[in-house]
Biopython code that builds the backbone (N, CA, C, O; Angstrom):
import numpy as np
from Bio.PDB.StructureBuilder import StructureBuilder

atoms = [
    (1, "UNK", "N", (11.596, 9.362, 11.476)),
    (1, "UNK", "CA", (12.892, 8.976, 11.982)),
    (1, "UNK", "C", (13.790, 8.669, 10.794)),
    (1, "UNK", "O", (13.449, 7.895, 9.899)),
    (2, "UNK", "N", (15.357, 9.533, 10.836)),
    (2, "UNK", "CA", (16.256, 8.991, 9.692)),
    (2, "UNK", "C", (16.363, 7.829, 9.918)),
    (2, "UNK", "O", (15.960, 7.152, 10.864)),
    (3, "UNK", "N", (17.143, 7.479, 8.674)),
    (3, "UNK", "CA", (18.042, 5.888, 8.634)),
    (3, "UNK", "C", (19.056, 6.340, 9.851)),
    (3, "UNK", "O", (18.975, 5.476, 10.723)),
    (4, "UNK", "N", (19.802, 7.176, 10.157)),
    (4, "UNK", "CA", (20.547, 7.806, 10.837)),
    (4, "UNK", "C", (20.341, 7.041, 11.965)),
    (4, "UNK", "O", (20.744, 5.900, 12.192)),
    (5, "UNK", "N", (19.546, 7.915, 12.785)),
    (5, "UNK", "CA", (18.769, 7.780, 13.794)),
    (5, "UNK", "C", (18.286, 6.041, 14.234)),
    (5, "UNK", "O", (18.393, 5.560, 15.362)),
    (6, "UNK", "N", (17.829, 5.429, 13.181)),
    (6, "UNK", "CA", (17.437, 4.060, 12.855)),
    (6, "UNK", "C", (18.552, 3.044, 13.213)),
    (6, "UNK", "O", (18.368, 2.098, 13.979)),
    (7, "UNK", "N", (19.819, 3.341, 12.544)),
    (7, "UNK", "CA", (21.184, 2.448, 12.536)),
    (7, "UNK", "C", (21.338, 2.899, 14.404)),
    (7, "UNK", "O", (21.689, 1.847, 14.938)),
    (8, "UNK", "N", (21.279, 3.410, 14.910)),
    (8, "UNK", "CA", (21.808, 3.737, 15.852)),
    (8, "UNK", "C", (21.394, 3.151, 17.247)),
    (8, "UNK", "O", (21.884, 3.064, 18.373)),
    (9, "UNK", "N", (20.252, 2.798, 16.601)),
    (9, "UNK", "CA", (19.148, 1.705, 17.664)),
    (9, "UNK", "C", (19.541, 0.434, 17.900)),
    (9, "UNK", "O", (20.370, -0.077, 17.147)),
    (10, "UNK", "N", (19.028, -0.254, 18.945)),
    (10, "UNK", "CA", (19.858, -1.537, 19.158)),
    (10, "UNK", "C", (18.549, -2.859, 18.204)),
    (10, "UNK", "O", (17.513, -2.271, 17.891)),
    (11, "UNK", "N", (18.555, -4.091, 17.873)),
    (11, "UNK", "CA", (17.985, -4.755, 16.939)),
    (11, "UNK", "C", (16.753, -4.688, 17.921)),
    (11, "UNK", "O", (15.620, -4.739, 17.443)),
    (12, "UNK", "N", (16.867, -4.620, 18.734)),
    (12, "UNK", "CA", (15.160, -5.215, 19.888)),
    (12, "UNK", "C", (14.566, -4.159, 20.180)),
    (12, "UNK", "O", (13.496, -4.231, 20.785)),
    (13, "UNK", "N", (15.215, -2.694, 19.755)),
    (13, "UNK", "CA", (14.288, -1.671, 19.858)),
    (13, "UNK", "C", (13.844, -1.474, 18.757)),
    (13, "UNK", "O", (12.689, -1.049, 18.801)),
    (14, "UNK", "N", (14.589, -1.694, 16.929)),
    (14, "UNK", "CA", (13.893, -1.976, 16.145)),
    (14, "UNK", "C", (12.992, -2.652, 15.756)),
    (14, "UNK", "O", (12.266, -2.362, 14.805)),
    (15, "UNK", "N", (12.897, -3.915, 16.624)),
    (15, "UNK", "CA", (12.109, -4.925, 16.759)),
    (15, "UNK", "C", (10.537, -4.139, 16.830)),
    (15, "UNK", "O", (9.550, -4.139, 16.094)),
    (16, "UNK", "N", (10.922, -3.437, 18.229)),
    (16, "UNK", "CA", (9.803, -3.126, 19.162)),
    (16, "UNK", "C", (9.219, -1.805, 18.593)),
    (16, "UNK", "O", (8.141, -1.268, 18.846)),
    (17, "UNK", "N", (10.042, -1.492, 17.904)),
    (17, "UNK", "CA", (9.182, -0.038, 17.116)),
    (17, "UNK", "C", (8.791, -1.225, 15.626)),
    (17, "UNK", "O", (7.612, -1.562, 15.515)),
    (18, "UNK", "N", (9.273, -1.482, 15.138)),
    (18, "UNK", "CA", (8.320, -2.196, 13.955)),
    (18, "UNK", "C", (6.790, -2.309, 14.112)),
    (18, "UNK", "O", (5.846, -1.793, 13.514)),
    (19, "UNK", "N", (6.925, -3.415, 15.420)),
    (19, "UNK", "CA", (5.626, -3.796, 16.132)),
    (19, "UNK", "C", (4.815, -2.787, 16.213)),
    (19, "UNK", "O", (3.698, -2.918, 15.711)),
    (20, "UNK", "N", (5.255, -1.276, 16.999)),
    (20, "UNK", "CA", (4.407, -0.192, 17.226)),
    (20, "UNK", "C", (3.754, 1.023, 16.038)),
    (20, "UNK", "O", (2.856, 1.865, 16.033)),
    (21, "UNK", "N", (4.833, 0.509, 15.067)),
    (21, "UNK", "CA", (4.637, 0.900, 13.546)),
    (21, "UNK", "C", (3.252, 0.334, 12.876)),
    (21, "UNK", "O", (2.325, 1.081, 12.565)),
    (22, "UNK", "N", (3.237, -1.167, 12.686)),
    (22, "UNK", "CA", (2.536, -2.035, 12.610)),
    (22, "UNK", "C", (1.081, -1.386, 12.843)),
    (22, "UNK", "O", (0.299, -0.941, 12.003)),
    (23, "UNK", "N", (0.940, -1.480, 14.440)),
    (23, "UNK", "CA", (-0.354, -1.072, 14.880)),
    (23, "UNK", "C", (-0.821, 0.029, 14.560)),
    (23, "UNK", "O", (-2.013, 0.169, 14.285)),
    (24, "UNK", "N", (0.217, 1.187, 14.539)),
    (24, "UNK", "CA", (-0.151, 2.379, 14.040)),
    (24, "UNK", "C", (-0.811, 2.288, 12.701)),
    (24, "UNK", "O", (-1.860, 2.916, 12.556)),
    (25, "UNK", "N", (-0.300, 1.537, 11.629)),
    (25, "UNK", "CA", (-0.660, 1.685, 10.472)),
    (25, "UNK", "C", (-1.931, 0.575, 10.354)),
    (25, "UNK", "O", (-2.601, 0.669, 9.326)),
    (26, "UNK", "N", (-2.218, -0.209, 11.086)),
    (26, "UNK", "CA", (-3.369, -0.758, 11.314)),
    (26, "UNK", "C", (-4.257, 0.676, 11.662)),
    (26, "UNK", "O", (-4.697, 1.403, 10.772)),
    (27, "UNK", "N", (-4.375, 0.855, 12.663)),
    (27, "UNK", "CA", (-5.292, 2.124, 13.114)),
    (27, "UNK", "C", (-5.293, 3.140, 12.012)),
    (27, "UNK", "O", (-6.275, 3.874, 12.120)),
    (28, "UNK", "N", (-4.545, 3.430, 11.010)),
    (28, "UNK", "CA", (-4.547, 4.075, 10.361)),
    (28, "UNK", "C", (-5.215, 3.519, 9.002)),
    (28, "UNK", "O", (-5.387, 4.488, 8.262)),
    (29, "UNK", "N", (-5.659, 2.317, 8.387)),
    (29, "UNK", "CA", (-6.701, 1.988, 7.984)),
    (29, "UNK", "C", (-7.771, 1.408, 8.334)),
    (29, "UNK", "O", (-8.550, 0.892, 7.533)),
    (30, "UNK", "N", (-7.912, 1.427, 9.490)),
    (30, "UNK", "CA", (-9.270, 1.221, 10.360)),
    (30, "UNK", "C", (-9.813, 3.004, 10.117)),
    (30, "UNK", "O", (-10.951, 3.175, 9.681)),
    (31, "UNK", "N", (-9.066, 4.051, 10.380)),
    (31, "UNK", "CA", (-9.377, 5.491, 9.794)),
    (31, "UNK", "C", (-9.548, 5.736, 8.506)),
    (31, "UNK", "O", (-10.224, 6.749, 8.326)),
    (32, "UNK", "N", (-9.242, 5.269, 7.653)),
    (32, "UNK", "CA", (-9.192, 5.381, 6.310)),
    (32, "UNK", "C", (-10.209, 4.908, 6.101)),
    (32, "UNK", "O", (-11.091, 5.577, 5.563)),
    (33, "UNK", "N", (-10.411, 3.565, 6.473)),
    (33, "UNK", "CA", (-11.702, 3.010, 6.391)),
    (33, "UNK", "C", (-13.545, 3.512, 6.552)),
    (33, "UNK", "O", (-14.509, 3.358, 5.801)),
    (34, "UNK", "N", (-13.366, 4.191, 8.000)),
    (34, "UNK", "CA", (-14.627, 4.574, 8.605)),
    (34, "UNK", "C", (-14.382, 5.852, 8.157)),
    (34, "UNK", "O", (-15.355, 6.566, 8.402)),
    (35, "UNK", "N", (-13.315, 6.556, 7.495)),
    (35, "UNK", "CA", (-13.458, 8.182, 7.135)),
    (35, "UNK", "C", (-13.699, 9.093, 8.264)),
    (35, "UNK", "O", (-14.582, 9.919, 8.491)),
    (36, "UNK", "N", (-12.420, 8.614, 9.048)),
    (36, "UNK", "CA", (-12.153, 9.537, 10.156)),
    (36, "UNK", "C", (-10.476, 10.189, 10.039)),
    (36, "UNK", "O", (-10.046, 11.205, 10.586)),
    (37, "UNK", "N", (-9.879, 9.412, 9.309)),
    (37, "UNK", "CA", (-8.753, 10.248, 8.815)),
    (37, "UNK", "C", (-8.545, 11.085, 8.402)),
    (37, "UNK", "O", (-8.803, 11.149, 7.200)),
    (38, "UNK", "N", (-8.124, 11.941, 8.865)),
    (38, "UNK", "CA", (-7.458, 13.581, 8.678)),
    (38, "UNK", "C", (-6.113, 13.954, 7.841)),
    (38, "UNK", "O", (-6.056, 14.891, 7.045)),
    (39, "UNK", "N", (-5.171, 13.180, 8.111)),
    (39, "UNK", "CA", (-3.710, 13.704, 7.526)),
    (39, "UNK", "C", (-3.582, 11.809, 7.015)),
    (39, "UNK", "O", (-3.383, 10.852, 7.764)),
    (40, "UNK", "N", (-3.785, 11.813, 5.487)),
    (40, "UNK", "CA", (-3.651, 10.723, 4.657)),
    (40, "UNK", "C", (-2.084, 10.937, 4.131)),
    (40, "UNK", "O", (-1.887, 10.604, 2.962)),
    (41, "UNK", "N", (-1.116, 11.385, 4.773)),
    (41, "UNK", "CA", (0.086, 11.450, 4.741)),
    (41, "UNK", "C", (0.645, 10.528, 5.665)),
    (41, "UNK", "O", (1.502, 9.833, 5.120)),
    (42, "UNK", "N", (0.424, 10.203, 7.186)),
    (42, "UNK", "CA", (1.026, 9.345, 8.044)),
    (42, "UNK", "C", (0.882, 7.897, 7.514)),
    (42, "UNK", "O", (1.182, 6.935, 8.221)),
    (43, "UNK", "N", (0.474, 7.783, 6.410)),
    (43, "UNK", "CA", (-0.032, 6.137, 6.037)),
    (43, "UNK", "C", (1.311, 5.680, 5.037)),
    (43, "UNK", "O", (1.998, 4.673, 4.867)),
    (44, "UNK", "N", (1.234, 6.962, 4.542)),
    (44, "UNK", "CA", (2.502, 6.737, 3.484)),
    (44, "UNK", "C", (4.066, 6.567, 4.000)),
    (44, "UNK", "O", (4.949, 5.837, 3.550)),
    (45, "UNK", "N", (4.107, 7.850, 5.519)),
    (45, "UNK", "CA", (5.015, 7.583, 5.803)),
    (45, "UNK", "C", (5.361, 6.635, 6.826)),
    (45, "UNK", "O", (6.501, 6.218, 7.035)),
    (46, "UNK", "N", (3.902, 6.187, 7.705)),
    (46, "UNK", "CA", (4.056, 5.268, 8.489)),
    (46, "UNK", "C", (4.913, 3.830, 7.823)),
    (46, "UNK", "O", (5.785, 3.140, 8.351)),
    (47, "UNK", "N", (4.171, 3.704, 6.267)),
    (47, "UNK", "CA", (4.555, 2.316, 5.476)),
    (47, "UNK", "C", (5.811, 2.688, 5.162)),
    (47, "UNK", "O", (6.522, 1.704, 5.365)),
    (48, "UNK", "N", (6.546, 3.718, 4.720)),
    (48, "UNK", "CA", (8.162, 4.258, 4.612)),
    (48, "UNK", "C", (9.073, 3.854, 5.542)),
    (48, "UNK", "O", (10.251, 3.575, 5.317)),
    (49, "UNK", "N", (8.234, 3.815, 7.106)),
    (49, "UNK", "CA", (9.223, 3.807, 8.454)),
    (49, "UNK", "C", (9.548, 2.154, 8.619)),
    (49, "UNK", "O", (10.629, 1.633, 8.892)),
    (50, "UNK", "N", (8.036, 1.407, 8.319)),
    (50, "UNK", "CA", (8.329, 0.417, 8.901)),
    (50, "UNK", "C", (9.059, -0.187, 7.447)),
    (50, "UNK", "O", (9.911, -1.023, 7.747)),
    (51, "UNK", "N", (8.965, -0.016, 6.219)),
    (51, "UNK", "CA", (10.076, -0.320, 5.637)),
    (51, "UNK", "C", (11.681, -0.243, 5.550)),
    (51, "UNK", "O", (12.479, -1.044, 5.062)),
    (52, "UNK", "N", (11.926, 1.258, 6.327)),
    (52, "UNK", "CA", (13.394, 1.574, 6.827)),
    (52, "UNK", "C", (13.787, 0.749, 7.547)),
    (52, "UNK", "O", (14.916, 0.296, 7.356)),
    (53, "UNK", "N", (12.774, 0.153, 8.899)),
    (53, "UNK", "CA", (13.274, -0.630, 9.498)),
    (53, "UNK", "C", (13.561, -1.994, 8.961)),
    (53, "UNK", "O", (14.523, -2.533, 9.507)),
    (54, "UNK", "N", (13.187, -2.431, 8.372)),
    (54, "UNK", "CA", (13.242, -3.647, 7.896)),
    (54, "UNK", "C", (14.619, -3.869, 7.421)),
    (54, "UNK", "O", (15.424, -4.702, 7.837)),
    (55, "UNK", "N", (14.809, -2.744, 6.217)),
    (55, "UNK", "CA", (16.173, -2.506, 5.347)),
    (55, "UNK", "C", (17.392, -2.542, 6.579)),
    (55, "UNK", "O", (18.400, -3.246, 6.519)),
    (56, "UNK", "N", (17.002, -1.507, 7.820)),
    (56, "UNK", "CA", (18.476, -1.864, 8.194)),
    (56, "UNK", "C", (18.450, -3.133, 9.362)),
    (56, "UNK", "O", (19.417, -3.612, 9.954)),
    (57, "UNK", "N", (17.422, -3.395, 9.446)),
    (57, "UNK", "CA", (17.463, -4.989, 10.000)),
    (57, "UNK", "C", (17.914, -6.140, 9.188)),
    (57, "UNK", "O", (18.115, -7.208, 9.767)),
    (58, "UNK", "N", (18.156, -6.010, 7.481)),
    (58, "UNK", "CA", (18.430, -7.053, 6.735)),
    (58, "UNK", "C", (20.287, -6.698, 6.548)),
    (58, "UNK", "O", (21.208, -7.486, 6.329)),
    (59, "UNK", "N", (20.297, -5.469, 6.709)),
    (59, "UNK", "CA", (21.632, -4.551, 6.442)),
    (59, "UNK", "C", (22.362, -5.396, 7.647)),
    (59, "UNK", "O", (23.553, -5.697, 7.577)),
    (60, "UNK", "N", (21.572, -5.726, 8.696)),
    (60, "UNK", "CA", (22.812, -6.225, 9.586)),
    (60, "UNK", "C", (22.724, -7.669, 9.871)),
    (60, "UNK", "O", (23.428, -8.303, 10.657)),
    (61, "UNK", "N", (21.844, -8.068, 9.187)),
    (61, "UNK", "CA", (21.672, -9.572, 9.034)),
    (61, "UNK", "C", (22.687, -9.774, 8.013)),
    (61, "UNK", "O", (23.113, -10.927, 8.068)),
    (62, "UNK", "N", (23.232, -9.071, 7.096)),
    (62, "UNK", "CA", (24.245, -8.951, 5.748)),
    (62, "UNK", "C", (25.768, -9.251, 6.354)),
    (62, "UNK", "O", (26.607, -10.145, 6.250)),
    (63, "UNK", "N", (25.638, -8.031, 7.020)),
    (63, "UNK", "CA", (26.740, -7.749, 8.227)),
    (63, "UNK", "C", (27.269, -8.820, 8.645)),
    (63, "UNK", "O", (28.419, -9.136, 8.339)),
    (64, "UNK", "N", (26.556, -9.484, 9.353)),
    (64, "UNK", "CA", (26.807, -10.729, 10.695)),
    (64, "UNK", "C", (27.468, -12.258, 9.682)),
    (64, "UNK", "O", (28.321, -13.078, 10.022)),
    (65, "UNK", "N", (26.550, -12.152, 8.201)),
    (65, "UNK", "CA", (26.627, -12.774, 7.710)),
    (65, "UNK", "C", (28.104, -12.874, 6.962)),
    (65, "UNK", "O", (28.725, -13.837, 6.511)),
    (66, "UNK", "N", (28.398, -11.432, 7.031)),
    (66, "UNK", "CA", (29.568, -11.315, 6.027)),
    (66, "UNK", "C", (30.704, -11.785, 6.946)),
    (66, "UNK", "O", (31.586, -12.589, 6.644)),
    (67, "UNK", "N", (30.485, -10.956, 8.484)),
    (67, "UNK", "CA", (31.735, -11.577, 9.060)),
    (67, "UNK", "C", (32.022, -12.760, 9.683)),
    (67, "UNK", "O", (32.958, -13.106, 10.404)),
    (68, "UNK", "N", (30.647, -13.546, 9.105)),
    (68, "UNK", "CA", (31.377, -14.938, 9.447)),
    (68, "UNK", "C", (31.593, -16.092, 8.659)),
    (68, "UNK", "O", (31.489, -17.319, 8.677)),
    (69, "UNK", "N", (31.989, -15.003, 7.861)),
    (69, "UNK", "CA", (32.331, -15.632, 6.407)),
    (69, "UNK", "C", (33.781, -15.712, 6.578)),
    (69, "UNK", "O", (34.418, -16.760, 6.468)),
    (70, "UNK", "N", (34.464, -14.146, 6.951)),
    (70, "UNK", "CA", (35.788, -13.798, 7.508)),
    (70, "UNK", "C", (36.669, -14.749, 7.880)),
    (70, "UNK", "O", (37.765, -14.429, 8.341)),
]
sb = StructureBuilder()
sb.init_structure("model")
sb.init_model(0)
sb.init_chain("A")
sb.init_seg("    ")
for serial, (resi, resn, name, xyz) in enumerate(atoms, 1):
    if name == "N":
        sb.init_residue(resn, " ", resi, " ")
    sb.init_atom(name, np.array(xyz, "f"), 0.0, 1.0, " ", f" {name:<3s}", serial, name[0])
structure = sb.get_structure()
């Protein structure tokens, strides 16, 4: 998923995909682990996604912050 795509989401669906990110990348070294993982690419980008989210969750914590500074 772009940043694009990402900004466009409301904060509680970012919320709620973080969370589902999360687990994914749990399960994904529980695979890594027992050497049942196949595509050692989703780990990298799983940890990429749930970092995007984060960034534009702080991006609008910036936001909120700035305009009530205004």
């Amino acid at each position: 998923m772009k940043a694009e795509e990402v900004r466009a989401l409301s904060t509680e669906e970012i919320m709620t995909n973080v969370d589902d990110a999360k687990e994914e990348l749990m399960n994904l070294r529980f695979q890594l682990a027992t050497g049942e993982l196949t595509d050692h690419t989703r780990l990298s980008y799983t940890r990429k996604l749930i970092a995007r989210y984060y960034t534009i969750l702080k991006e609008r914590e910036i936001e909120e912050e700035m305009e009530g500074e205004v």
